[in-house]
C-alpha positions as CSV (number, residue, x, y, z in Angstrom):
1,X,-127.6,47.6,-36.4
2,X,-131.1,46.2,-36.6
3,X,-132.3,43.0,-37.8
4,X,-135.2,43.1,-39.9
5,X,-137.5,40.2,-38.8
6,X,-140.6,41.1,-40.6
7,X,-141.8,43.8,-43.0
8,X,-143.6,45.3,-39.9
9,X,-141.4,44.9,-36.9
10,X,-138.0,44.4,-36.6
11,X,-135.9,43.1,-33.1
12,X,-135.7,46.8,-31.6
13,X,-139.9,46.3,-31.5
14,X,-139.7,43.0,-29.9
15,X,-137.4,44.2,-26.9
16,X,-139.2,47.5,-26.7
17,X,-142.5,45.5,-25.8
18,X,-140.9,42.3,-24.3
19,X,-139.7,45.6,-21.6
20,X,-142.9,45.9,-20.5
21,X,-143.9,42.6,-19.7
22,X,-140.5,42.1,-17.9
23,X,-141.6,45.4,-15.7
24,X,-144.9,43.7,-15.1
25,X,-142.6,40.6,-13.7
26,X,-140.6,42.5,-11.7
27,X,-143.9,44.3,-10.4
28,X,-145.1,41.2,-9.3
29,X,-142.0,39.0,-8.2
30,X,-141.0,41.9,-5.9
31,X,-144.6,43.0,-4.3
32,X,-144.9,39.2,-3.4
33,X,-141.7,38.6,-2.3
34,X,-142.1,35.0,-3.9
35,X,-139.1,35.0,-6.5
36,X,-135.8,36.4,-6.2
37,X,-134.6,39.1,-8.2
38,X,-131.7,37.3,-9.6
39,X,-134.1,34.4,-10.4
40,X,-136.0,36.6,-12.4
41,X,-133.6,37.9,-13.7
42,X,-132.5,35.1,-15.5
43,X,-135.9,34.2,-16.3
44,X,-136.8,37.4,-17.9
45,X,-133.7,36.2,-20.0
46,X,-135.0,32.8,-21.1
47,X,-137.9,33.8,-22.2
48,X,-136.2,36.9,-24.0
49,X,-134.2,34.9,-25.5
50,X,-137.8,33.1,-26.9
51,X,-139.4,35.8,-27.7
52,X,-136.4,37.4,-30.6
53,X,-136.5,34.3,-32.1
54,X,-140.1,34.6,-32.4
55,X,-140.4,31.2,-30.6
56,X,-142.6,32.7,-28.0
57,X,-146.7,32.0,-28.0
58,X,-148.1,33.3,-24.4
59,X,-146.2,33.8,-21.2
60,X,-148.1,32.9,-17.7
61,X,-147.4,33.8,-14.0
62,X,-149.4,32.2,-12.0
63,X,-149.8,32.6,-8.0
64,X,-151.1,29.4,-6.5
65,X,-151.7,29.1,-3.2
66,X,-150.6,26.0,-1.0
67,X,-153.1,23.9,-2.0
68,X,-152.2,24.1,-5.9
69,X,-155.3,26.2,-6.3
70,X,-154.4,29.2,-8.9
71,X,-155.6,32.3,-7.1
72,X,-154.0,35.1,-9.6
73,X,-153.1,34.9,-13.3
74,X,-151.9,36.7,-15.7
75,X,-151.1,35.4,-19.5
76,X,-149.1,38.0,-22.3
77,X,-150.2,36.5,-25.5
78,X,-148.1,37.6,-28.5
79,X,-149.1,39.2,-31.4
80,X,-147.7,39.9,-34.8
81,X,-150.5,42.3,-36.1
82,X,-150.1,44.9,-33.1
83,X,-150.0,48.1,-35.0
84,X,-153.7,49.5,-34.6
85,X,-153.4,48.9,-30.6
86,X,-151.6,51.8,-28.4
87,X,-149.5,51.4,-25.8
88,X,-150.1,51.2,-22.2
89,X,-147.8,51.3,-18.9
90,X,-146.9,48.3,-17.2
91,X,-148.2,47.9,-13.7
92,X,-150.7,47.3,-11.3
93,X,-150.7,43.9,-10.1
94,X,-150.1,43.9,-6.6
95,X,-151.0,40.9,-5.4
96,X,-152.0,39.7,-2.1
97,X,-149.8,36.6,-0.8
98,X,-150.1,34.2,2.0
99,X,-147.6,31.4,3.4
100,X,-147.2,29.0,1.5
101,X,-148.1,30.6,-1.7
102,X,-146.1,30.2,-4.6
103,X,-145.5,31.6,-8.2
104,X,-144.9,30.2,-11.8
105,X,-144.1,31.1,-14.7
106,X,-145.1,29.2,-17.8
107,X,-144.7,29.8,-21.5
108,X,-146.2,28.8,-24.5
109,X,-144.3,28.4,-27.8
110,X,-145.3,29.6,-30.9
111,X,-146.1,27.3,-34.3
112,X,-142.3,28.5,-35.4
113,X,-141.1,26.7,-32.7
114,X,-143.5,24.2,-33.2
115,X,-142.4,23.5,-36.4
116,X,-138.7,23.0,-35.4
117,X,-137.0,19.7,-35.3
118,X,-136.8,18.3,-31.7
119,X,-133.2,18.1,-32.1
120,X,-133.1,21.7,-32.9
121,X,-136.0,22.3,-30.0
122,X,-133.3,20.1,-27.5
123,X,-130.7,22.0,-28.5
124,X,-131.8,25.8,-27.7
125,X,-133.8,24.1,-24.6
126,X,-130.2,23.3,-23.1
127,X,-128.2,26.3,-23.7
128,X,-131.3,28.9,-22.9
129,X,-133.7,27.0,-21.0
130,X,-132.1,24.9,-18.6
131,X,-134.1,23.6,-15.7
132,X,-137.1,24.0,-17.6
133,X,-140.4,21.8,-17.4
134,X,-143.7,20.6,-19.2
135,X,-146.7,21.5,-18.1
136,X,-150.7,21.6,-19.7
137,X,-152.8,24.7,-19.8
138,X,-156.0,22.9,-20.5
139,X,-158.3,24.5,-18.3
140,X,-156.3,25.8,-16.1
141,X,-158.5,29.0,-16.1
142,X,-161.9,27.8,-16.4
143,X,-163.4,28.7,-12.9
144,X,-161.7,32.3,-13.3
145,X,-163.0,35.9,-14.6
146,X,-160.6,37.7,-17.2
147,X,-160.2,40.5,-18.8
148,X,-157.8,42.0,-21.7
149,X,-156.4,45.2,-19.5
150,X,-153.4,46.1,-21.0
151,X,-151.8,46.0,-24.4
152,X,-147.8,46.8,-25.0
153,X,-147.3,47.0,-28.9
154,X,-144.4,48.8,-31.0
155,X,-145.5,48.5,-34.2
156,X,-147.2,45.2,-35.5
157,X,-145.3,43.3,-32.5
158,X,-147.1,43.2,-28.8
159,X,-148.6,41.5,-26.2
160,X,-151.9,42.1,-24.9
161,X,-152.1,41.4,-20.8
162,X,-155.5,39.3,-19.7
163,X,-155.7,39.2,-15.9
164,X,-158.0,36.3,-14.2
165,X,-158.9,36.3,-11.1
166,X,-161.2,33.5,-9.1
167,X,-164.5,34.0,-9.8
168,X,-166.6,36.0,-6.3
């Protein structure tokens, strides 16, 4: 049975792209050695779990290096009015680690979630986000290059992938 969640896209749509992006994590987490699989795992369930409720804005992974300094990024931003784009593989980001490095993985929620009551936001925070922080994006990217590379859409729901890199 699927659950209609728009007139455009329904949960099946969601999953289908959220796939892709969870590939990409995979990719990532496993070519750096940096995470461990159950880890992500779970993580890729969190943010799942945000994503079918719609409560899901951008997702980051971030590699910073030991001093803090973000080397590699990559952000999924979500979009509701997918259905012109076409659908590309996941893959290709093999990044290059060193000790010490690290890697993150942030989200951003959408105004749905915004617009929740905190009680509410508490609530799904304990039972499917547990160990979970704040953090600010504000400029985070400023002294890096980006560029829109890959887009994962099933009908009007998908994410579009913008890599940045530091600037040469």
């Amino acid at each position: 049975m699927t659950t209609t969640l728009t007139q455009t896209f329904n949960r099946d749509d969601i999953r289908r792209v959220y796939a892709s992006f969870a590939a990409d994590y995979r990719i990532i987490a496993d070519w750096t050695g940096l995470q461990a699989k159950e880890f992500v795992d779970e993580t890729i369930y969190q943010i799942k779990t945000l994503a079918e409720e719609l409560y899901l804005k951008e997702v980051h992974i971030q590699l910073l290096s030991k001093s803090g300094t973000i080397r590699e990024a990559v952000v999924y931003g979500v979009s509701t009015n997918a259905s012109s784009w076409s659908s590309d593989r996941p893959g290709d980001l093999y990044w290059t680690t060193y000790e010490g490095d690290r890697l993150y993985v942030i989200v951003d929620f959408s105004q749905k979630w915004k617009g929740l009551p905190p009680a509410t936001q508490r609530e799904f925070a304990a039972i499917y986000l547990p160990g979970w922080g704040a953090t600010s994006l504000n400029g985070v990217y400023d002294a890096m290059t980006n560029k829109t590379d890959r887009h994962y859409s099933s009908r009007a729901y998908g994410m579009d992938r913008t890599r940045y890199t530091v600037r040469p």
